[in-house]
C-alpha positions as CSV (number, residue, x, y, z in Angstrom):
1,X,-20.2,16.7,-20.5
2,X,-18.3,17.3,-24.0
3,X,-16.4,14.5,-24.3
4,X,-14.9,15.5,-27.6
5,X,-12.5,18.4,-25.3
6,X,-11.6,15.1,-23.0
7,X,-8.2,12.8,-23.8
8,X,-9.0,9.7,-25.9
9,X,-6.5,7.2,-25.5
10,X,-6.3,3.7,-24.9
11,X,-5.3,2.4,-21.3
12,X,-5.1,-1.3,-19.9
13,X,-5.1,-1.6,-16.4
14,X,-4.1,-5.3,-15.3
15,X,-4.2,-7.3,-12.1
16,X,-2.4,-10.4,-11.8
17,X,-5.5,-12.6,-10.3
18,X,-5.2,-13.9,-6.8
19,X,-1.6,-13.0,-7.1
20,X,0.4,-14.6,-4.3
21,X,-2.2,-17.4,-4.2
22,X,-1.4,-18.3,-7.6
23,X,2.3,-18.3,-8.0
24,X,2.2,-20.9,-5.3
25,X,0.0,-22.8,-7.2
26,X,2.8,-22.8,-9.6
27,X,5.2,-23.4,-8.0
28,X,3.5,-26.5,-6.7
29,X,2.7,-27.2,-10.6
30,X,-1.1,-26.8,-9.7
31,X,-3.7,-24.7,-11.6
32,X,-4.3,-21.6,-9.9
33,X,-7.9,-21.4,-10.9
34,X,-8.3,-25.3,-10.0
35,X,-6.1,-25.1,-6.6
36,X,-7.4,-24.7,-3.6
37,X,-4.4,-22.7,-2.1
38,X,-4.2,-19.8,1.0
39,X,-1.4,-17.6,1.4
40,X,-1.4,-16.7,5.4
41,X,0.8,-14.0,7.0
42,X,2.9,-14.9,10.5
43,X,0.8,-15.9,13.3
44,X,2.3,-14.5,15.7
45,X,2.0,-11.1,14.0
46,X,-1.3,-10.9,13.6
47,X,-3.5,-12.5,16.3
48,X,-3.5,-16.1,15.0
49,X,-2.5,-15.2,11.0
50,X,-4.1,-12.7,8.1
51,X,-5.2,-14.3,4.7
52,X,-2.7,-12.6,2.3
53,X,-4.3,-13.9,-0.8
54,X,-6.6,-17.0,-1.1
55,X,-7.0,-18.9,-4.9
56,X,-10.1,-18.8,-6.7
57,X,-11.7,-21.6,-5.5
58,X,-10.8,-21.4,-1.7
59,X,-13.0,-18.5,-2.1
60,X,-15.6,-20.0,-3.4
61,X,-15.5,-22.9,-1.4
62,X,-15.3,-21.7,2.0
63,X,-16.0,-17.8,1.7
64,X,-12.5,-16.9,2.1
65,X,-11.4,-12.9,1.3
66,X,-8.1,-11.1,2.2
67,X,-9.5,-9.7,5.0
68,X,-10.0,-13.1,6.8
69,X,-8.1,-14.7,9.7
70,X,-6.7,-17.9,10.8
71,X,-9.9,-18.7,13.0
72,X,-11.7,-18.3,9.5
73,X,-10.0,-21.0,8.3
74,X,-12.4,-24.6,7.8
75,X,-10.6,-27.3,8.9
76,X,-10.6,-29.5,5.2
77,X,-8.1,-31.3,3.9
78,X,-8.1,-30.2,0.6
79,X,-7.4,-26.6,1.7
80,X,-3.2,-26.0,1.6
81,X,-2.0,-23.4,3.6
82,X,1.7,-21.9,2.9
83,X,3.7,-19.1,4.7
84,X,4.5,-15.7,2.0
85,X,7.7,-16.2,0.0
86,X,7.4,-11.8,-0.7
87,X,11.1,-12.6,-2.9
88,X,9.4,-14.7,-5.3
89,X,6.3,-12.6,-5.8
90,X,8.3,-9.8,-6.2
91,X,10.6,-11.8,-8.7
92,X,7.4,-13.2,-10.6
93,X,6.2,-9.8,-10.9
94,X,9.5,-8.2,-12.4
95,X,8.9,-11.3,-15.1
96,X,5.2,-10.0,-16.1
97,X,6.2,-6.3,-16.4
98,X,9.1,-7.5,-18.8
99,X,6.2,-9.4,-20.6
100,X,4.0,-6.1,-21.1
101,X,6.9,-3.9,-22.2
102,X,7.1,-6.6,-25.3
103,X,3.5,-4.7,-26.0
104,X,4.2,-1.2,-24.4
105,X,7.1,1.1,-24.3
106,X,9.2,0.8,-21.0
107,X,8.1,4.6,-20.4
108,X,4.6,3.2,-20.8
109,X,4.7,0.4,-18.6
110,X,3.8,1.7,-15.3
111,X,4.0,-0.6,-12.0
112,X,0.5,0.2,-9.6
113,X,1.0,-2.2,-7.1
114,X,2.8,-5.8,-6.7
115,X,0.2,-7.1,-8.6
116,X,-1.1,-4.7,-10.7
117,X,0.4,-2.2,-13.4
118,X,-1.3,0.1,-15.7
119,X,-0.4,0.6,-19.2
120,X,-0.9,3.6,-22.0
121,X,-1.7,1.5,-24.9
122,X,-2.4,4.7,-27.1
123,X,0.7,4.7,-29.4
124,X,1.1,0.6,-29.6
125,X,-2.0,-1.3,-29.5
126,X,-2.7,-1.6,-33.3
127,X,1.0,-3.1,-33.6
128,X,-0.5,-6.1,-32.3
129,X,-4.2,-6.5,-33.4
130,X,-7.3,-4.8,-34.5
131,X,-8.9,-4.3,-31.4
132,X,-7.7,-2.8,-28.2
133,X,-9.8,-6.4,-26.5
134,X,-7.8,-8.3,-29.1
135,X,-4.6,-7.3,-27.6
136,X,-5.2,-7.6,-24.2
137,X,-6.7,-11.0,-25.1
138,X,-2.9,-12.0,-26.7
139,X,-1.4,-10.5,-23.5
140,X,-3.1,-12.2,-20.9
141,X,-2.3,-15.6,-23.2
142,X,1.2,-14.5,-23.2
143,X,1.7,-14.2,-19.2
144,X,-0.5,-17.4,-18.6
145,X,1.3,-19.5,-21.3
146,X,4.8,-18.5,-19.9
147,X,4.6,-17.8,-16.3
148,X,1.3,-20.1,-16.0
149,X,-0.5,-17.2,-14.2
150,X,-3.6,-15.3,-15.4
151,X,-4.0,-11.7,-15.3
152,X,-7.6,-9.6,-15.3
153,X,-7.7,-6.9,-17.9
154,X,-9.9,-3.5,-17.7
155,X,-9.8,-1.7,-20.8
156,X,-10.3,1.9,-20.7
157,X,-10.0,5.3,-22.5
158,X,-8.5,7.1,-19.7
159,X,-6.6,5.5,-16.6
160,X,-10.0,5.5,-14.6
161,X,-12.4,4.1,-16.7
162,X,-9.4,1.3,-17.2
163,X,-9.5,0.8,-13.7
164,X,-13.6,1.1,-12.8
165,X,-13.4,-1.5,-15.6
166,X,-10.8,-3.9,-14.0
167,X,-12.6,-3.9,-10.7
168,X,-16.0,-4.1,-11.5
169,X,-16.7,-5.8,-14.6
170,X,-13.0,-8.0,-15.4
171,X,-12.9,-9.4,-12.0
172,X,-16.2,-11.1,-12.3
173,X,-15.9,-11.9,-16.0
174,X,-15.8,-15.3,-17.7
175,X,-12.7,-13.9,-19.7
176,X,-11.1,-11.7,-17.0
177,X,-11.6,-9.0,-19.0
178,X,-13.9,-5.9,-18.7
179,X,-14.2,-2.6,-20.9
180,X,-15.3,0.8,-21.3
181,X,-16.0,3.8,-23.0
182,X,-16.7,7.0,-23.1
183,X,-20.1,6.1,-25.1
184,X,-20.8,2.7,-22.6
185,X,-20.0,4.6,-19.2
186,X,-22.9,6.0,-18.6
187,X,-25.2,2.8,-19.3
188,X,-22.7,1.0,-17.2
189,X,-22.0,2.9,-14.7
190,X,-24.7,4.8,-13.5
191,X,-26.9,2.3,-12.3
192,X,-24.4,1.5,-9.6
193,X,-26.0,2.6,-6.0
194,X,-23.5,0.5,-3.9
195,X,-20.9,3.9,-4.0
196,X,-18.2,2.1,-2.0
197,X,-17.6,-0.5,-4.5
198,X,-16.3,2.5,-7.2
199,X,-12.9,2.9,-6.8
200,X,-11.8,6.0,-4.8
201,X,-15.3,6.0,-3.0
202,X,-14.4,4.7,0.7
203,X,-17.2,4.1,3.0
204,X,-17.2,7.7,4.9
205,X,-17.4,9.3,1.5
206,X,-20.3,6.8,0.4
207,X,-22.0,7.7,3.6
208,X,-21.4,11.4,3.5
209,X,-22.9,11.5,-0.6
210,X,-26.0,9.5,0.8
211,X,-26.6,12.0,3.6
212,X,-27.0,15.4,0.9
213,X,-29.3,12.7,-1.3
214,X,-26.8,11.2,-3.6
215,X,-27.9,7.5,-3.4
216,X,-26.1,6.3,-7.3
217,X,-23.5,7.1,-9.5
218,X,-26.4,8.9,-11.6
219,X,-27.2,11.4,-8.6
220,X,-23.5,11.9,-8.6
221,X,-23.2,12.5,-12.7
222,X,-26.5,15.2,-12.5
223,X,-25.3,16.4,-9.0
224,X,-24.5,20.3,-9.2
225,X,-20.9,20.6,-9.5
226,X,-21.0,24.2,-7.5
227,X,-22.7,22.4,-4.4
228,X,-20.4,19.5,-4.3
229,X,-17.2,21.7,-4.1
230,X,-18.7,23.3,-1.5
231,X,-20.0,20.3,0.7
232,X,-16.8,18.1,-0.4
233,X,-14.0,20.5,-1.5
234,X,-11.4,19.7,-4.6
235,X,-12.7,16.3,-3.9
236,X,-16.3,17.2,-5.1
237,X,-15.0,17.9,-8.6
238,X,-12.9,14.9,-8.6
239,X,-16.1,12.6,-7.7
240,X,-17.5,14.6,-10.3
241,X,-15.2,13.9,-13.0
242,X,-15.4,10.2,-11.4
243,X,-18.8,10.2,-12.5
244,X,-18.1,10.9,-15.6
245,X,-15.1,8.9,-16.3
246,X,-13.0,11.5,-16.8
247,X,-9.5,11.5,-16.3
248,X,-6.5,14.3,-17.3
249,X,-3.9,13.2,-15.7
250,X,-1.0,11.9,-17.6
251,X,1.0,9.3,-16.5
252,X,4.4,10.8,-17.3
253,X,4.4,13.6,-15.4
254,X,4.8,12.0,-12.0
255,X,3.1,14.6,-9.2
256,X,6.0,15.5,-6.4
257,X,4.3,16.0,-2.8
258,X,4.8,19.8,-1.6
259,X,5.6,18.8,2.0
260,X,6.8,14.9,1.8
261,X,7.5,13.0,5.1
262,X,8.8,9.8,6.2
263,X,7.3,7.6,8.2
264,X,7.0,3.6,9.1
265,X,4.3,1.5,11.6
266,X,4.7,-1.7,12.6
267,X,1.6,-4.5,13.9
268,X,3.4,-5.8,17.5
269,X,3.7,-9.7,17.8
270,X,1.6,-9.3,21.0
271,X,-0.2,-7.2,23.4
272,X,2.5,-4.7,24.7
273,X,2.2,-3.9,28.5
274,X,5.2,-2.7,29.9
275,X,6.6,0.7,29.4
276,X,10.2,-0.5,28.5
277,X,9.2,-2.6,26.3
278,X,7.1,-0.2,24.6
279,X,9.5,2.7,24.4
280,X,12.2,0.2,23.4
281,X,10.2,-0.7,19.7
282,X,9.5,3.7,19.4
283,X,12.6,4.1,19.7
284,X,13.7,1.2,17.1
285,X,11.2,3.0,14.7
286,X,12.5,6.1,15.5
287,X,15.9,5.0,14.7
288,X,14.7,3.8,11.2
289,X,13.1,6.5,9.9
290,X,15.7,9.2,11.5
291,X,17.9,6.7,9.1
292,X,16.0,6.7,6.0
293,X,15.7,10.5,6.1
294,X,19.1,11.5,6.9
295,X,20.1,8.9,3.8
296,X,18.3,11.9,1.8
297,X,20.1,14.7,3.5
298,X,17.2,16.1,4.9
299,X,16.1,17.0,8.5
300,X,12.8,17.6,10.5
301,X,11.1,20.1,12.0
302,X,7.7,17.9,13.4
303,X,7.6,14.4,14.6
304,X,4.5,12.4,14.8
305,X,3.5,9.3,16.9
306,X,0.5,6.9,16.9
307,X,-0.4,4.5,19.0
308,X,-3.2,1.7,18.2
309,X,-4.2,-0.1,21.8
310,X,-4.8,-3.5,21.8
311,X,-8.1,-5.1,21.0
312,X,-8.8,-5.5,24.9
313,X,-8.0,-2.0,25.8
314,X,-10.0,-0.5,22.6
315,X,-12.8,-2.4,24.6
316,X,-12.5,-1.5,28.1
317,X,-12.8,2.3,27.2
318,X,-13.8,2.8,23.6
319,X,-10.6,4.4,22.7
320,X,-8.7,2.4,20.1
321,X,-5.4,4.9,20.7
322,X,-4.1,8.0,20.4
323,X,-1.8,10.2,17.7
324,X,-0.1,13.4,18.4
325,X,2.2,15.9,16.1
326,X,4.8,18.4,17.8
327,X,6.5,20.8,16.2
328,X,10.8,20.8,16.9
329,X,13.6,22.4,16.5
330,X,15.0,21.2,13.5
331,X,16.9,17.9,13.5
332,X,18.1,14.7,12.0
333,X,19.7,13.6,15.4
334,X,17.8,10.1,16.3
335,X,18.5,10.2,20.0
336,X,17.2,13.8,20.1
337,X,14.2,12.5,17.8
338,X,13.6,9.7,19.8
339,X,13.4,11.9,22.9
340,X,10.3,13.8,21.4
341,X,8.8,10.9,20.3
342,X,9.2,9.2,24.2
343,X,7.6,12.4,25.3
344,X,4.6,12.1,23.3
345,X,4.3,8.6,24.3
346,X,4.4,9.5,28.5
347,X,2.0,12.3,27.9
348,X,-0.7,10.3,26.4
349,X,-0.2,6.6,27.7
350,X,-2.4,5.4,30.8
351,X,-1.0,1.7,30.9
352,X,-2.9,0.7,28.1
353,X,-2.1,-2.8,26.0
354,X,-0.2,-1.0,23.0
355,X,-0.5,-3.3,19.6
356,X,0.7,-0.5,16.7
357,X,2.8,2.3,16.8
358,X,3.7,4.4,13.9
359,X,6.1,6.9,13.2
360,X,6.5,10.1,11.2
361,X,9.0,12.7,10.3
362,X,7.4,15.9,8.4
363,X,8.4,19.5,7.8
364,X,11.7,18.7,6.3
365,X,14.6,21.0,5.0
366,X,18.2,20.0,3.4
367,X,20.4,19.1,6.3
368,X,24.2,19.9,4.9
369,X,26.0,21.1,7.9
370,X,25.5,20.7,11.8
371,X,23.4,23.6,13.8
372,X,25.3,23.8,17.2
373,X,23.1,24.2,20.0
374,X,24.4,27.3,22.1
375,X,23.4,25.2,25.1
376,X,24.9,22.8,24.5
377,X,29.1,21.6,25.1
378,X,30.1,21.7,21.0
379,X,32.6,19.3,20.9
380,X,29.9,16.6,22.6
381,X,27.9,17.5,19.3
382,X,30.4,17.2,17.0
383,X,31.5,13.5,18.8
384,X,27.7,12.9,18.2
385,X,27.0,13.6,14.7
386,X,30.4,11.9,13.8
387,X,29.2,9.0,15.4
388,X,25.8,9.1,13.3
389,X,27.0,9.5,10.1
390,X,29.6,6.2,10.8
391,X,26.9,4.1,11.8
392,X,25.1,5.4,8.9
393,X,28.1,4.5,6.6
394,X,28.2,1.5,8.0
395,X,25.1,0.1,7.3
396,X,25.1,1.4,3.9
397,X,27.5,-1.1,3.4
398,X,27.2,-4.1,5.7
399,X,23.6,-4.1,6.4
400,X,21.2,-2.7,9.2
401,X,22.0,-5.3,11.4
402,X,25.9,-4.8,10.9
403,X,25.5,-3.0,14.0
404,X,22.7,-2.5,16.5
405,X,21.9,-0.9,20.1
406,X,22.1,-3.4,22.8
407,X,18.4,-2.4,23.5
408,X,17.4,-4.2,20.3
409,X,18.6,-7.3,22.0
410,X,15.8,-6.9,25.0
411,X,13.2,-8.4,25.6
412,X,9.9,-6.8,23.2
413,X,12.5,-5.6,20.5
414,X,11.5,-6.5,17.3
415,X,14.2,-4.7,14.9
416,X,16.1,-7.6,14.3
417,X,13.1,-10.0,13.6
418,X,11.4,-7.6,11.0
419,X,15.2,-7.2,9.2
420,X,14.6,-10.4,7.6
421,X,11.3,-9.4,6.2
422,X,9.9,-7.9,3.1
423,X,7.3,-5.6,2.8
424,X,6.5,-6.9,6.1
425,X,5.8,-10.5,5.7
426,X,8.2,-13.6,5.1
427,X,10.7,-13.1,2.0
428,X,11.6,-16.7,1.6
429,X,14.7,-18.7,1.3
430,X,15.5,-17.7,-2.0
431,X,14.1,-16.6,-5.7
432,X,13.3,-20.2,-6.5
């Protein structure tokens, strides 16, 4: 590879370390590298609790990882274990980006994640010292020294080698910080045979480069680039390019989807039996994302269900659910949405415990006036969309609990529950 014809700049990539896990700490005027501190999800959402984010030293301790459940959990008295305030993360994490754009350019400064952000450092970085490392060094003291966290810094000339370099060297550095280059990538990264642990490498990719004898990231580099198009598609040049640490992409110019869609899932509280109860959360989902679309003016021409069975009934016959996509007549009508999605669900379903269902809305199109059905009384359609875009007005204003279908009040419903939420999880009592 030329590297000379390849962008040069100067990219941070920056993860606020054991995020959740240590604004706790904080709060609870603890060290968040010293603490020994779990963040765990609802119980009753996710069959006993799900380790959001445990500190430092609870995983070293005890073996802990975000992945792990409440059953995981050693029964010690020096472990603390707190419910998600997802407000005061979210608040904590508007205060670090203000930090960084004291180094970047608000254009510069862009958010990644809730706990990570990536930064082009190219036009500012000798404003504040004589070494791209000497800068992130002041950073990081900046965020710890005011907001008592500690952030892990990769350093990179393009976004990806800022990232490989956050990931796989920062992480497990003494400094929280990690680097590379152009000049050190290949000594650094090519000796790397565990695939799955590179970024964008998942472990059916991994699996799939091992089987046409690509066993390290140096097999990658020297692969041909003709014959991995061909086995892998686009995606073979971009594992390529991976290899490489290349990277063109520039972060301004956002990338807009050809065919967008909308969609939501949610994890049940519990095994889900009974039909009614079932089709009473669909159609809650269905009612949401009919919602958020229509709040956009747009309209659908394909629904899309899945269902995810129960741990139990994945075991009884090896199926762990089912997902089907049907192609409508174009609508932004929730009851006739909901309709197809009910269909879908009777076609499929064979009494099955249910314990996720997702939803999606695809092939959309501007939705400015109403298509009358020919078979259908016109008037009744009118009343009908009249009646949609109130509700809609109304909780624009109020709220989406401001008003609600009775159904939402049965047994199984979980709309009103999950209103309190954020992101899913607990949002706290307040910002504090």
């Amino acid at each position: 590879m030329n590297y000379e014809r390849e962008p040069h700049g100067v990219y941070f990539m920056i993860d606020n370390k054991s995020f959740y896990a240590s604004v706790e700490s904080v709060a609870r005027s603890e060290d968040p590298l010293e603490s020994v501190i779990v963040v765990m999800s609802e119980a009753e959402n996710t069959n006993g609790g799900l380790i959001l984010a445990a500190s430092p030293t609870a995983k070293r301790l005890f073996g802990l990882s975000n992945v792990s459940r409440c059953r995981d959990l050693p029964h010690d008295e020096r472990l603390s274990v707190v419910p998600p305030r997802m407000n005061l993360y979210i608040k904590k994490n508007l205060e670090i980006n203000q930090i960084f754009t004291q180094f970047v350019a608000d254009e510069d400064c862009y958010p990644y994640s809730i706990d990570e952000s990536i930064l082009d450092m190219t036009k500012s970085w000798r404003l504040f010292g004589k070494t791209p490392l000497e800068v992130a060094k002041k950073m990081q003291t900046t965020v710890h020294d005011r907001l008592g966290l500690w952030t892990t810094i990769g350093i990179g000339e393009t976004p990806v080698q800022a990232k490989l370099a956050l990931d796989l060297f920062a992480k497990h550095d003494q400094d929280l910080m990690g680097e590379l280059t152009y000049e050190s990538f290949p000594q650094k990264i090519w000796s790397i045979t565990k695939l799955e642990s590179v970024w964008s490498i998942g472990r059916r990719t991994a699996a799939h480069l091992n089987r046409v004898g690509i066993h390290s990231m140096d097999d990658l580099a020297h692969a041909n680039p003709y014959e991995l198009k061909t086995e892998f598609g686009v995606i073979g040049t971009q594992l390529l390019a991976l290899a490489w640490g290349i990277d063109r992409s520039e972060l301004s110019n956002l990338i807009t989807p050809h065919d967008k869609s909308w969609g939501n899932s949610q994890v049940l509280p519990r095994d889900y039996l009974d039909q009614k109860e079932i089709e009473t959360v669909i159609k809650e989902i269905g009612n949401q994302v009919a919602s958020r679309m229509r709040h956009h003016h747009q309209q659908a021409g394909c629904v899309s269900l899945m269902i995810g069975f129960s741990y139990a009934s994945t075991n009884g016959d090896g199926r762990s659910g089912f997902a089907h996509t049907m192609r409508i007549d174009t609508t932004d009508n929730p009851d006739q949405i909901n309709q197809y999605l009910i269909n879908l669900f009777r076609g499929s379903w064979n009494g099955e415990g249910i314990r996720n269902i997702a939803v999606g809305l695809s092939h959309l199109s501007t939705s400015r006036s109403l298509q009358l059905d020919l078979f259908t009384n016109p008037h009744t359609q009118i009343k009908q969309n009249l009646m949609v875009r109130v509700l809609d007005k109304i909780h624009d204003q109020f709220g989406a609990t401001a008003l609600i279908p009775a159904s939402s009040l049965l047994n199984g419903a979980t709309m009103l529950e999950r209103s309190a939420l954020v992101g899913g999880h607990n949002g706290g009592n307040s910002f504090d």
